[in-house]
PAZAPA-4460 file (N, C-alpha, C; in steps of 0.05 Angstrom, whole numbers, plus 32768, in hexadecimal, padded with zeros to 4 digits):
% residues 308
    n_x    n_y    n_z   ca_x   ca_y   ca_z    c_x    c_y    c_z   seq   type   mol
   89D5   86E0   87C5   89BF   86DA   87D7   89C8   86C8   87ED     1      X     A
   89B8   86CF   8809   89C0   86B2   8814   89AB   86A1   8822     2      X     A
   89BD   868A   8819   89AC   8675   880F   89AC   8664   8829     3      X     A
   8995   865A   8834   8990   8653   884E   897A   8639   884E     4      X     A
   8977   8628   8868   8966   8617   8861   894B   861E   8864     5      X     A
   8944   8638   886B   8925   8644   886B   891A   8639   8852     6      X     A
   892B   863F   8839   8926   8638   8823   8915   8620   8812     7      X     A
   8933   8612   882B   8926   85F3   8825   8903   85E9   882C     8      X     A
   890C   85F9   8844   88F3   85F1   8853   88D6   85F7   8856     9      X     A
   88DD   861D   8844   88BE   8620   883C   88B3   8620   8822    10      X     A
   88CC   861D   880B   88BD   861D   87EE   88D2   8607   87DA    11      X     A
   88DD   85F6   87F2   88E8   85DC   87E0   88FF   85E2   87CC    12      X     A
   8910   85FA   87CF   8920   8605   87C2   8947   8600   87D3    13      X     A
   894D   85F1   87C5   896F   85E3   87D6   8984   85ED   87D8    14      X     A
   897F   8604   87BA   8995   861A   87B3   898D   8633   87A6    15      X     A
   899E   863C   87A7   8994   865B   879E   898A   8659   8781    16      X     A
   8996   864C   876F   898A   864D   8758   8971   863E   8751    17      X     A
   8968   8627   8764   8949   8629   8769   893A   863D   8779    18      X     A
   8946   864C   878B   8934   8664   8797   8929   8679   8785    19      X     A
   8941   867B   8769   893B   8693   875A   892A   8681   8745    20      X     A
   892C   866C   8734   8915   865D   8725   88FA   8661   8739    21      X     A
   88F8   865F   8758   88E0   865E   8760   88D4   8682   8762    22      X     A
   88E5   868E   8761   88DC   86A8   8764   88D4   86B1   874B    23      X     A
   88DD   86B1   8736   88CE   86B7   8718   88B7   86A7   8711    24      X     A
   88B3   8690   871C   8899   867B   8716   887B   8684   8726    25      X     A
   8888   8697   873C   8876   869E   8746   8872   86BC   8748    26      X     A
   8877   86CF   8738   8870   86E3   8738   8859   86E8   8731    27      X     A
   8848   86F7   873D   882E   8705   8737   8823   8715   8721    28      X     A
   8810   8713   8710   8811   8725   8702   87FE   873C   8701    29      X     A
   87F3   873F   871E   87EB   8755   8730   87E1   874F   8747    30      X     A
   87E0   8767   874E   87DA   876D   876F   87B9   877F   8774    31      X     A
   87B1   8786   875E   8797   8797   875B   878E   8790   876B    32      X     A
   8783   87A7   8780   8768   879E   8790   874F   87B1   8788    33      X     A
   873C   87B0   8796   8723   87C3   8792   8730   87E6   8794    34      X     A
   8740   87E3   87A7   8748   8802   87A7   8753   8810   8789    35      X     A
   8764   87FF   877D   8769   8802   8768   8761   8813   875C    36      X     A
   8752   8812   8757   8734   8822   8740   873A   8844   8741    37      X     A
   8729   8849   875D   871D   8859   8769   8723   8864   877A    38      X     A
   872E   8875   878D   8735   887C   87A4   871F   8893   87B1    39      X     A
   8703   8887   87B6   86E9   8893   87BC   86EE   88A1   87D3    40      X     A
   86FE   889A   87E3   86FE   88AC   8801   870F   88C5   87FA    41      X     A
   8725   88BC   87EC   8736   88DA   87EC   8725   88EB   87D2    42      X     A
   8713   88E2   87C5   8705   88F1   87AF   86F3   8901   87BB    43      X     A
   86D9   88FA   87D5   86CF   8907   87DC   86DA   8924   87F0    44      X     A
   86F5   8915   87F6   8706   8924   8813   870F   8942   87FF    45      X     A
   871A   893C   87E3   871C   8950   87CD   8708   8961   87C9    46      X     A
   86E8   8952   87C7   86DC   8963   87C2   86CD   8976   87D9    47      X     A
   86CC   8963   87F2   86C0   8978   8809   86D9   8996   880A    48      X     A
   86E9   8990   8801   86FC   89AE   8808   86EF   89C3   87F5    49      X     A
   86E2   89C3   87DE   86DC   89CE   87C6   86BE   89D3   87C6    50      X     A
   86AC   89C4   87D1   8694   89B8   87C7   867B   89D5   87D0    51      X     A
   868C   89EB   87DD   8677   8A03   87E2   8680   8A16   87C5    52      X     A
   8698   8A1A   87C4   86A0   8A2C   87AD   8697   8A1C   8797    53      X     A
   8694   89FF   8795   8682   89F5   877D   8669   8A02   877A    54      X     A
   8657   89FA   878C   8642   8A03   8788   863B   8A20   8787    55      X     A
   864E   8A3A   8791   864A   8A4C   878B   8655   8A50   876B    56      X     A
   865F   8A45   8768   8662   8A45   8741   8647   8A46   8732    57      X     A
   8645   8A2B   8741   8627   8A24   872C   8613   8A3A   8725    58      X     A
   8619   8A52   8731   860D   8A65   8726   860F   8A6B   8713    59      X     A
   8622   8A6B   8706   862F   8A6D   86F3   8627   8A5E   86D7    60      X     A
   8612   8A41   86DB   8611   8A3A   86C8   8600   8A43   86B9    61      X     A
   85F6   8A45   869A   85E6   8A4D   8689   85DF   8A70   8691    62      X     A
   85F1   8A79   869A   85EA   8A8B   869E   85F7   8AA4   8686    63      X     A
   85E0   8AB9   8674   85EB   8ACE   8669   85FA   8AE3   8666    64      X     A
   8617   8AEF   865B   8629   8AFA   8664   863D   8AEE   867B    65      X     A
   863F   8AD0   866F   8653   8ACC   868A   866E   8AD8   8699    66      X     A
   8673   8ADB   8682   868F   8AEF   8686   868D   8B07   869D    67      X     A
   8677   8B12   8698   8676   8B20   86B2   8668   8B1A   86BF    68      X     A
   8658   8B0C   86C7   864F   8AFE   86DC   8669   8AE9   86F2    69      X     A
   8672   8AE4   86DA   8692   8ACE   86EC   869E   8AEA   86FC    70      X     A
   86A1   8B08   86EF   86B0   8B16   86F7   86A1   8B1D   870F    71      X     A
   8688   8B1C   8716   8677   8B25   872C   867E   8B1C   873A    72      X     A
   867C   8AFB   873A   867E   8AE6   874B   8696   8AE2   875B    73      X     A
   86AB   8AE6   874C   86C2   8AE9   875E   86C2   8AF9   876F    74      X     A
   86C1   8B14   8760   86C2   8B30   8772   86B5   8B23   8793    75      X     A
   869F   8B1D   878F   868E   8B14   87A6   869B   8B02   87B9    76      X     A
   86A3   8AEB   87AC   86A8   8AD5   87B0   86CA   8ACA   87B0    77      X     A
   86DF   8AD9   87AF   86FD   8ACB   87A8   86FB   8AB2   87A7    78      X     A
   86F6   8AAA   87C5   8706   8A8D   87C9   8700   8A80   87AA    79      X     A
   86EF   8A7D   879F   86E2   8A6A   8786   86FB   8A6B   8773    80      X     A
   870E   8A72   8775   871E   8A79   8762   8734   8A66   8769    81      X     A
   8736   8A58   8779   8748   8A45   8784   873A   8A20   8778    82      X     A
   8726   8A28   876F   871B   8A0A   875E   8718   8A11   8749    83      X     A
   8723   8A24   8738   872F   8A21   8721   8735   8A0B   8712    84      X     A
   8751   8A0C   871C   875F   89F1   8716   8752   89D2   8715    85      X     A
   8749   89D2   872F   8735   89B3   8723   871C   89B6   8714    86      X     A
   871E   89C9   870D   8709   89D0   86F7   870C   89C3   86E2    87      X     A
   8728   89CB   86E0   8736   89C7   86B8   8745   89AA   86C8    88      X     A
   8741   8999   86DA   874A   8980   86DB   876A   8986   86E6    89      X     A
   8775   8998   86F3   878F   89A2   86FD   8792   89A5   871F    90      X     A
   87AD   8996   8721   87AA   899D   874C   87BF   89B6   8743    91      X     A
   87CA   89C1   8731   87E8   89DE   873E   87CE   89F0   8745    92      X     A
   87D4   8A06   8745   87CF   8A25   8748   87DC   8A2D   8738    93      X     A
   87E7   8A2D   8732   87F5   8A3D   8720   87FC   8A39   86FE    94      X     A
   87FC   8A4B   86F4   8808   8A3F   86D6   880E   8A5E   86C5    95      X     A
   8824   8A4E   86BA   882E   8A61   86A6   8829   8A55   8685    96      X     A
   881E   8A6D   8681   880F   8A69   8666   881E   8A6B   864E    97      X     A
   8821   8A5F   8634   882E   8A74   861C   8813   8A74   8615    98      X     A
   8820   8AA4   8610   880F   8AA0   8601   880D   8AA8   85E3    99      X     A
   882B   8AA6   85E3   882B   8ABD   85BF   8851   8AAD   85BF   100      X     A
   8846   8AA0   85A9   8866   8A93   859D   886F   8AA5   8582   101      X     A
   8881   8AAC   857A   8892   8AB3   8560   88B2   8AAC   8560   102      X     A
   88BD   8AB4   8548   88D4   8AB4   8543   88E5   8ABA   8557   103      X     A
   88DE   8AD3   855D   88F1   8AE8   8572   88EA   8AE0   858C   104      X     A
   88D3   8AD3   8595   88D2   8AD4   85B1   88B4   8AC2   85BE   105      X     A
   88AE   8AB7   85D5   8899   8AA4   85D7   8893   8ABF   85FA   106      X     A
   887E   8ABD   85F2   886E   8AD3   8606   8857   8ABF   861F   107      X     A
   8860   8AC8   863A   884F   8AB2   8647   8843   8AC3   8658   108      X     A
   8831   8ABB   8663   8814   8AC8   867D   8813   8AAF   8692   109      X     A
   8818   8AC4   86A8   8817   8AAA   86C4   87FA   8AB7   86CD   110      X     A
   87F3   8A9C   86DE   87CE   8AA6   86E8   87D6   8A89   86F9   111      X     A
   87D0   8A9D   8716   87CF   8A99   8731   87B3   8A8D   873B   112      X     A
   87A4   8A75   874E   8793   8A73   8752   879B   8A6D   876F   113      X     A
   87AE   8A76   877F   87AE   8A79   879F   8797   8A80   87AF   114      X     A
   8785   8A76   87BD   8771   8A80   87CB   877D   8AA2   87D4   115      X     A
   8769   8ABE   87CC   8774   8ACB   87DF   8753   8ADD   87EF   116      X     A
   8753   8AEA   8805   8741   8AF6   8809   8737   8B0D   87FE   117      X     A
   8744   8B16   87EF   8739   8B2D   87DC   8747   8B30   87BF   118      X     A
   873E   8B33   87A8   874A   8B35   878D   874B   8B4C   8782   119      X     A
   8764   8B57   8774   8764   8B76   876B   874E   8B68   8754   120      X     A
   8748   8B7D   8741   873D   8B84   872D   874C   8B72   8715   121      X     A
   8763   8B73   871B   8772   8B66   8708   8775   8B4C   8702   122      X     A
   877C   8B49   8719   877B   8B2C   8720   8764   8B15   871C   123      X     A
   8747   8B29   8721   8729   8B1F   8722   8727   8B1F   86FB   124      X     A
   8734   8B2D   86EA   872D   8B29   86D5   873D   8B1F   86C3   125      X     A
   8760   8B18   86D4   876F   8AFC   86C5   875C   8AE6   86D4   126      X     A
   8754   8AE0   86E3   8749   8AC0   86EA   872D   8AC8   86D3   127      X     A
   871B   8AD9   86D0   870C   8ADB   86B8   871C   8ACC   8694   128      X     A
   8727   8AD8   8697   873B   8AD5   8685   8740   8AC3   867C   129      X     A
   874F   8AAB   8690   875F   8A93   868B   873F   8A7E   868C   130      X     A
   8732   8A83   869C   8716   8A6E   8698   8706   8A78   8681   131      X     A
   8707   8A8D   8674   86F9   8A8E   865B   870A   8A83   8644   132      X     A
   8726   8A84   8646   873A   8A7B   8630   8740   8A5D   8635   133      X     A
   8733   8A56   864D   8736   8A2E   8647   871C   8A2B   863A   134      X     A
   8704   8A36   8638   86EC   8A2D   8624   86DB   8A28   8644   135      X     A
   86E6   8A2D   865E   86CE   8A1D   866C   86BF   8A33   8676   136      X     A
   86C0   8A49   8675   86A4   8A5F   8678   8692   8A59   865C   137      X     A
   868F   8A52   8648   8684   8A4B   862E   867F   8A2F   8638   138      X     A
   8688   8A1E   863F   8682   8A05   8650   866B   8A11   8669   139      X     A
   866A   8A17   8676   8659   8A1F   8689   8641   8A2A   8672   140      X     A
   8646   8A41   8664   8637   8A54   8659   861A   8A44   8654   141      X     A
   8628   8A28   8644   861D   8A23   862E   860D   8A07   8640   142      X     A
   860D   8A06   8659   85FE   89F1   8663   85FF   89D8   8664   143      X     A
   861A   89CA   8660   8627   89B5   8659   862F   89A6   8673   144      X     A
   8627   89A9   8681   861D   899C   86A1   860A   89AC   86B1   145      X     A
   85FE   89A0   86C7   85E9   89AB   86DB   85F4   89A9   86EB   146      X     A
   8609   8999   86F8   8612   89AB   870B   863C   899E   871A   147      X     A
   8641   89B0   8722   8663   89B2   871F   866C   89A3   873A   148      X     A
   865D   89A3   8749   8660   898B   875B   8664   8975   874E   149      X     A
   8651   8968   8744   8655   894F   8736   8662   8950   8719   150      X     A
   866D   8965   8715   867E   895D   86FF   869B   8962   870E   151      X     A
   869A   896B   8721   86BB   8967   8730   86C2   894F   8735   152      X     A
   86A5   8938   8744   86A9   8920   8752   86BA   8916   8736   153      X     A
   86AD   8915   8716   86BA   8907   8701   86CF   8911   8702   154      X     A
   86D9   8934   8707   86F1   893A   86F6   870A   892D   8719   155      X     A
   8704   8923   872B   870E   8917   8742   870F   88FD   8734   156      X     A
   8701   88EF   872B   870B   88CE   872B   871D   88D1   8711   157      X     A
   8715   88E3   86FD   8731   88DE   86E6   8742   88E7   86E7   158      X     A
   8749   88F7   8709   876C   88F5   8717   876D   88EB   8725   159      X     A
   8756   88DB   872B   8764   88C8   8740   8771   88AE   8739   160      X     A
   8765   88A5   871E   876C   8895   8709   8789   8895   8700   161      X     A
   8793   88B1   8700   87AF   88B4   86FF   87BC   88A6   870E   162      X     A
   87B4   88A1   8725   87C8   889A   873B   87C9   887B   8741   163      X     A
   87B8   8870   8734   87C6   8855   872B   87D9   8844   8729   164      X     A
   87F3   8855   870E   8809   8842   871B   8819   884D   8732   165      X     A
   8814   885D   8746   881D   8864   875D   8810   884B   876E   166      X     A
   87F1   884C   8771   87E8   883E   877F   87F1   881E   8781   167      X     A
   87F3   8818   8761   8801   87F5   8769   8811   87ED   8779   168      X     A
   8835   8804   8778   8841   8805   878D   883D   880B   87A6   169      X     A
   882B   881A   87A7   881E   8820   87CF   880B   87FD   87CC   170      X     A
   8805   87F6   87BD   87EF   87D3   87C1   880B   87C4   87CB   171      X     A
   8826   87C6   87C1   883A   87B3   87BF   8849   87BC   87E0   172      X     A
   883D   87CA   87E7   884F   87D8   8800   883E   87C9   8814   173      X     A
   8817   87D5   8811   880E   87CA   881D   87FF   87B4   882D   174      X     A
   880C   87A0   880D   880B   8785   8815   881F   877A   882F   175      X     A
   883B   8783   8822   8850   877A   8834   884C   8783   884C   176      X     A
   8843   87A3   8857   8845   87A6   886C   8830   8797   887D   177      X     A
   881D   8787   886E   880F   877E   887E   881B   875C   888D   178      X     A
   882D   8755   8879   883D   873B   887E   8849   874D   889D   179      X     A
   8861   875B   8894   886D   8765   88A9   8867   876E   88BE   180      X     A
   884A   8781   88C6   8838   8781   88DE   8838   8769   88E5   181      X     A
   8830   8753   88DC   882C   8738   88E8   8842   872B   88F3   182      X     A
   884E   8729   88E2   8873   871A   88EC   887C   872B   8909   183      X     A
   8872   874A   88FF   8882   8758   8917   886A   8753   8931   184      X     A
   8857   8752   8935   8849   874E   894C   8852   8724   895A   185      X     A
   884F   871F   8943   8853   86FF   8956   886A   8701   895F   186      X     A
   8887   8715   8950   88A2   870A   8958   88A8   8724   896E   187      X     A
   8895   8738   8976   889C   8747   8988   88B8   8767   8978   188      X     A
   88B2   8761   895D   88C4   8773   8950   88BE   878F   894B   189      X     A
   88C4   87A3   8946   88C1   87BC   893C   88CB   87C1   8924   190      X     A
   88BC   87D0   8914   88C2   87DA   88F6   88BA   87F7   88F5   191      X     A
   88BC   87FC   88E0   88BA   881F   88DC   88B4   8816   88B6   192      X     A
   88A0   8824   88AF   889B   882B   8894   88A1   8847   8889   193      X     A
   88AA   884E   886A   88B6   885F   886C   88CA   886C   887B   194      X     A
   88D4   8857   887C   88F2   885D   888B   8914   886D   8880   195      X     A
   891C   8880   8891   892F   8891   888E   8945   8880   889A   196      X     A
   8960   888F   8896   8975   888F   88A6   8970   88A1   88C5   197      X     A
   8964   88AD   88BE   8961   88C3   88D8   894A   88AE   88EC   198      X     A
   8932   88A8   88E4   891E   889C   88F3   892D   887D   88F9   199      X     A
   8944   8875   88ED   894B   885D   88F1   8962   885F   890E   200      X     A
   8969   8873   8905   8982   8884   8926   8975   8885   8934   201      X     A
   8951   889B   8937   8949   889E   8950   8938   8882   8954   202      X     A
   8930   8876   894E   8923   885F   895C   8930   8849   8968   203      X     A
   8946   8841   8958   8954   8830   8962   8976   8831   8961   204      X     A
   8981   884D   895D   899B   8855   8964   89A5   8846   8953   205      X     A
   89A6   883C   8937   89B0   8834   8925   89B9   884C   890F   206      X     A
   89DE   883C   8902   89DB   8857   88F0   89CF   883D   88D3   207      X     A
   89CD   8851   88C9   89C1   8844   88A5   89D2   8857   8894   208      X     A
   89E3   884B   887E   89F6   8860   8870   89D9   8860   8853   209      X     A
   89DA   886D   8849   89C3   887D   883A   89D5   8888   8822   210      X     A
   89CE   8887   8808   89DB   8896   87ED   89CE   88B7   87EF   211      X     A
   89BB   88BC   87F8   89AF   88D0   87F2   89A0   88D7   8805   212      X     A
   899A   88F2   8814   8998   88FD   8829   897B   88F3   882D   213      X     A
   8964   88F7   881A   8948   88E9   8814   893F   88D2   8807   214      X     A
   8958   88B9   8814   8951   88A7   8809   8930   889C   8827   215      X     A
   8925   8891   881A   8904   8887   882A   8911   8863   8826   216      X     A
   890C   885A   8836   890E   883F   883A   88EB   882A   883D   217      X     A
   88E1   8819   8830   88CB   880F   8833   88C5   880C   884A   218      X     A
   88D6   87F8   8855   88D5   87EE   8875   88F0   87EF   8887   219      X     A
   88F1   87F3   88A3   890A   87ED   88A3   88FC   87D0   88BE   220      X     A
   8907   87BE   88C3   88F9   87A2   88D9   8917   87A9   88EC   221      X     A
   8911   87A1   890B   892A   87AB   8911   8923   878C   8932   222      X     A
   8929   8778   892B   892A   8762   8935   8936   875F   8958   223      X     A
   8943   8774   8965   894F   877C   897E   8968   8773   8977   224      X     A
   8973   8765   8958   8990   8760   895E   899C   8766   8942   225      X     A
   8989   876C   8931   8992   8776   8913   8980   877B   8901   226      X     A
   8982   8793   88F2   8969   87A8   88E5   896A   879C   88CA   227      X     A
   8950   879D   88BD   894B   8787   88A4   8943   87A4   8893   228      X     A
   894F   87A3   8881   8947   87C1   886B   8935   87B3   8856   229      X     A
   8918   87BF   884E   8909   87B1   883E   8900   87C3   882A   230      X     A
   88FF   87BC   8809   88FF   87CD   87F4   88E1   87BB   87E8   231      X     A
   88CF   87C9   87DA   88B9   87BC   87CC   88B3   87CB   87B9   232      X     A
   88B0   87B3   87A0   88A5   87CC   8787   8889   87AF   8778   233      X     A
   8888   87B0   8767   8878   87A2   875B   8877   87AC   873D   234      X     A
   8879   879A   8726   8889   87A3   8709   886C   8792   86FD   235      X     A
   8855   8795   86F1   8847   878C   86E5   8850   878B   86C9   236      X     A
   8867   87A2   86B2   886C   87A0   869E   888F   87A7   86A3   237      X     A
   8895   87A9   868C   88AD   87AB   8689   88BD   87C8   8684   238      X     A
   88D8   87CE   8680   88DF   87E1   8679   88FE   87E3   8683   239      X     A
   8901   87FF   8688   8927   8806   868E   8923   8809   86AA   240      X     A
   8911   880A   86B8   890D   881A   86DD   8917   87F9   86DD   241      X     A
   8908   87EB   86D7   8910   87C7   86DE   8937   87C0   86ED   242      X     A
   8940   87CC   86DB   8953   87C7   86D4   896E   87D9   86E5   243      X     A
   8961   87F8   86EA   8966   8805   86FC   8965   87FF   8718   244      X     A
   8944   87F3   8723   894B   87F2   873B   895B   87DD   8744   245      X     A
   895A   87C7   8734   8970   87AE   8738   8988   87BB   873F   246      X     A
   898F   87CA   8738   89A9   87D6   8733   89AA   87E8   874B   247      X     A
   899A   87F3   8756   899C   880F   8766   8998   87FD   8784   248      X     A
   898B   87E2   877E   8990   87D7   879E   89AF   87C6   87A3   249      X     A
   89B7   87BD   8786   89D1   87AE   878E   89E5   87CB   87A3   250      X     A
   89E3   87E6   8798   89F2   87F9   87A4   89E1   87F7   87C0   251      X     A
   89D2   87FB   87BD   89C6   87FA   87E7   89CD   87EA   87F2   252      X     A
   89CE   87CD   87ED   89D8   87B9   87F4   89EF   87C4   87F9   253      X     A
   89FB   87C8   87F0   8A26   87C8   87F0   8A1E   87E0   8810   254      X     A
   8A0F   87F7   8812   8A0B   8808   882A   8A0C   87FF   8841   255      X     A
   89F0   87ED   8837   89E0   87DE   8852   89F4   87CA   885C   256      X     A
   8A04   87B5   884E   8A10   87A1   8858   8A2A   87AE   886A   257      X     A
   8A36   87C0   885E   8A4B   87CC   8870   8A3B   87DB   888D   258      X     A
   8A27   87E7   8894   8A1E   87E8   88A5   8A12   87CE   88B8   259      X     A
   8A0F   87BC   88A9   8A0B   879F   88B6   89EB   87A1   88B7   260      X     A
   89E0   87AF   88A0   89C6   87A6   88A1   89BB   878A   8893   261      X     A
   89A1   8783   8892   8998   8777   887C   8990   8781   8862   262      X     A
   8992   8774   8850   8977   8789   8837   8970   876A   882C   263      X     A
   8950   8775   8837   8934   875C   881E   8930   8778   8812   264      X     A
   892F   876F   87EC   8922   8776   87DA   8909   875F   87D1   265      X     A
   88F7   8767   87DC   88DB   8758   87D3   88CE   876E   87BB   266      X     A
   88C9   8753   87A9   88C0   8767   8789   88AA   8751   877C   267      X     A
   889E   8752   876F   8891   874A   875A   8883   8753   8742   268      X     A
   8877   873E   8732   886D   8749   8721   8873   8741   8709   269      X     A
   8864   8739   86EB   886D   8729   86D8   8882   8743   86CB   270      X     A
   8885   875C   86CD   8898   876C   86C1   88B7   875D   86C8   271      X     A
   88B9   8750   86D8   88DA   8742   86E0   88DE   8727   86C4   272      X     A
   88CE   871D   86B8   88D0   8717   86A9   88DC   8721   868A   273      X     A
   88DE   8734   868A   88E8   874B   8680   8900   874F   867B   274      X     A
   8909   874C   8693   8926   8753   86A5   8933   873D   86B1   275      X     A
   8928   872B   86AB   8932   8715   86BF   8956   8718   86C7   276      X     A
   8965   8722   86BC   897C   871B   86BB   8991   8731   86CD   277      X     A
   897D   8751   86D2   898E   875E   86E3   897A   8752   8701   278      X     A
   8964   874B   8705   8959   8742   8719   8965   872D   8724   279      X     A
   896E   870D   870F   8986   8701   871E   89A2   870A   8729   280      X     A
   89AD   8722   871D   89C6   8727   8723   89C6   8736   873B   281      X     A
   89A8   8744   8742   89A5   8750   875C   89A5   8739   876F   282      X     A
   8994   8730   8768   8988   8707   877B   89A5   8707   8786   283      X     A
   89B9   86FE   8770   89D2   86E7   8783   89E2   870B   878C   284      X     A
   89E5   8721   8788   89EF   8732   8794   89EB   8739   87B2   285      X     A
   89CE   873E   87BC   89C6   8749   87D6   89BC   8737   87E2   286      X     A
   89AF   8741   8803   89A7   872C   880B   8997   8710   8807   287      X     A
   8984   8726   87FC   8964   8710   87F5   894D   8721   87E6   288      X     A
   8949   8710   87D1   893C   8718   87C5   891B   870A   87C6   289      X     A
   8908   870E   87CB   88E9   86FF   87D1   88D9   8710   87C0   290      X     A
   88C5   86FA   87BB   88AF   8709   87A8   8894   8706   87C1   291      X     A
   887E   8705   87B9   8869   8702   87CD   885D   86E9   87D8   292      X     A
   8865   86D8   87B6   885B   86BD   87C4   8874   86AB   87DD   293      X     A
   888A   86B9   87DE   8899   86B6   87EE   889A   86C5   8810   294      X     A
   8893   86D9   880D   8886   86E2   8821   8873   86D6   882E   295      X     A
   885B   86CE   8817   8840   86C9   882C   884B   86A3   8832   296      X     A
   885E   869D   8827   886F   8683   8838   8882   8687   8846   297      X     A
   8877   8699   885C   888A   86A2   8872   88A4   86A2   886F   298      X     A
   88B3   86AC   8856   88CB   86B0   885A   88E1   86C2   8865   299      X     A
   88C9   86DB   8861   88DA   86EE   8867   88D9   86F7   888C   300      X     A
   88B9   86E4   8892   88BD   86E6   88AD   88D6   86CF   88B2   301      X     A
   88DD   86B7   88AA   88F4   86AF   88B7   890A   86B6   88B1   302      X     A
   8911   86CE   889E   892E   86D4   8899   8931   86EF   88B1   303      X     A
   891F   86FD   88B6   8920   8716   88D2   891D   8702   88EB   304      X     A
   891B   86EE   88F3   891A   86D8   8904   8930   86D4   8900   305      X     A
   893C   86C5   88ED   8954   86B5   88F5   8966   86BE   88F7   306      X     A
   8969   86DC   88FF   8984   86E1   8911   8985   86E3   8932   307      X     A
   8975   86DD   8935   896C   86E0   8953   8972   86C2   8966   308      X     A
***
């Protein structure tokens, strides 16, 4: 790490081995905001694409002989065959089925739900098929909702729910980038989020040496006299990724420094507790390591400052 008097001066820390005691004392043990939960805008944005072939379903409900009535309805109707899938709680189109296992051999059925403008015969009575063999035409049959609009809005929030621990990390990105918008407007700086080697050449004619052709960079801050490479995760529990990414930035580091970049890894989260011990060996390896309460004590705006 290096060790500088910013240190001293914004969180009373003299040497590196008080910077890293102050950085584990203050890790967070979340970042949850209201978004968390729910992601209501992209739930409704899901369902306006769907929400006419819903209601042309609903014909469908409690209705006698469904089986051929579903087969009517398509005939009439294709597109409807493309909300399938969030029917049974699924974003593919596609799936391959088993459907007959033995000794000698496991037998599978694929069933396509591609929007198309017209359906053979065949086709109109595998999508029959596959929605009578998940139980949800007998689900419809049998009148077990009033109406499929509003049972999509539910079967929308229990995937959107999935996306949770994705979202913490987009909360941990979008905290920081909000530090960084700020630092970068008072100091007159430019940055790039989701940043490439390629977007880092064309904006500012810099090379960036890169392990892998798709590596995505958090931030890249580019000061008019030296580019600051910025990584963010946020570790609420523990595990082996802990321990990996420690490890996968000391190698970027060794990249970045021969190109004469910077690299801040800003992280938190009580999961470093966990790990404490490949997180210090990253700490005294690379540039700098900051958690958030170090951030929001302007540190990392004076470490992209103080080369200038």
């Amino acid at each position: 790490m290096k060790h500088s008097s910013i240190f001293q001066n914004r969180i009373n820390c003299s040497t590196p081995d008080k910077v890293f005691t102050y950085l584990m004392s203050t890790l967070k043990d979340t970042i949850t905001k209201w978004d968390y939960f729910v992601n209501w805008r992209k739930i409704f944005e899901n369902l306006k694409e769907v929400e006419i072939d819903l209601n042309i379903m609903n014909y469908l409900i409690g209705k006698n002989e469904i089986e051929n009535e579903f087969y009517a309805l398509i005939k009439k109707h294709p597109s409807v065959i493309r909300i399938i899938p969030i029917l049974l709680a699924c974003r593919q189109k596609y799936f391959k089925i088993l459907t007959n296992y033995s000794y000698e051999e496991f037998e599978y059925k694929c069933y396509s739900f591609t929007p198309k403008d017209k359906l053979t015969d065949t086709e109109i009575a595998e999508t029959v098929e596959f929605v009578k063999s998940t139980g949800f035409l007998t689900f419809l049959e049998k009148q077990k909702i009033k109406n499929l609009v509003d049972y999509v809005i539910g079967v929308e929030v229990g995937l959107n729910s999935n996306g949770r621990k994705n979202r913490g990390g987009n909360e941990m990105e979008n905290i920081v980038q909000y530090f960084i918008k700020e630092l970068s407007l008072r100091n007159g700086f430019e940055y790039i989020n989701q940043a490439t080697a390629d977007k880092i050449k064309q904006k500012w004619g810099l090379k960036l040496t890169v392990d892998k052709s798709y590596r995505v960079i958090d931030f890249a801050v580019f000061n008019s006299k030296r580019l600051y490479l910025i990584e963010t995760n946020f570790y609420s529990g523990g595990g082996s990724k802990l321990k990996s990414t420690a490890g996968e930035y000391k190698t970027m580091y060794d990249f970045w420094k021969k190109d004469g970049h910077c690299f801040i890894w800003i992280t938190d989260g009580l999961g470093w507790q966990t790990a404490k011990l490949p997180l210090q060996e990253t700490f005294i390896y690379i540039d700098y390591v900051l958690n958030l309460d170090m951030v929001a004590n302007r540190l990392l705006e004076d470490i992209v400052v103080g080369s200038l």
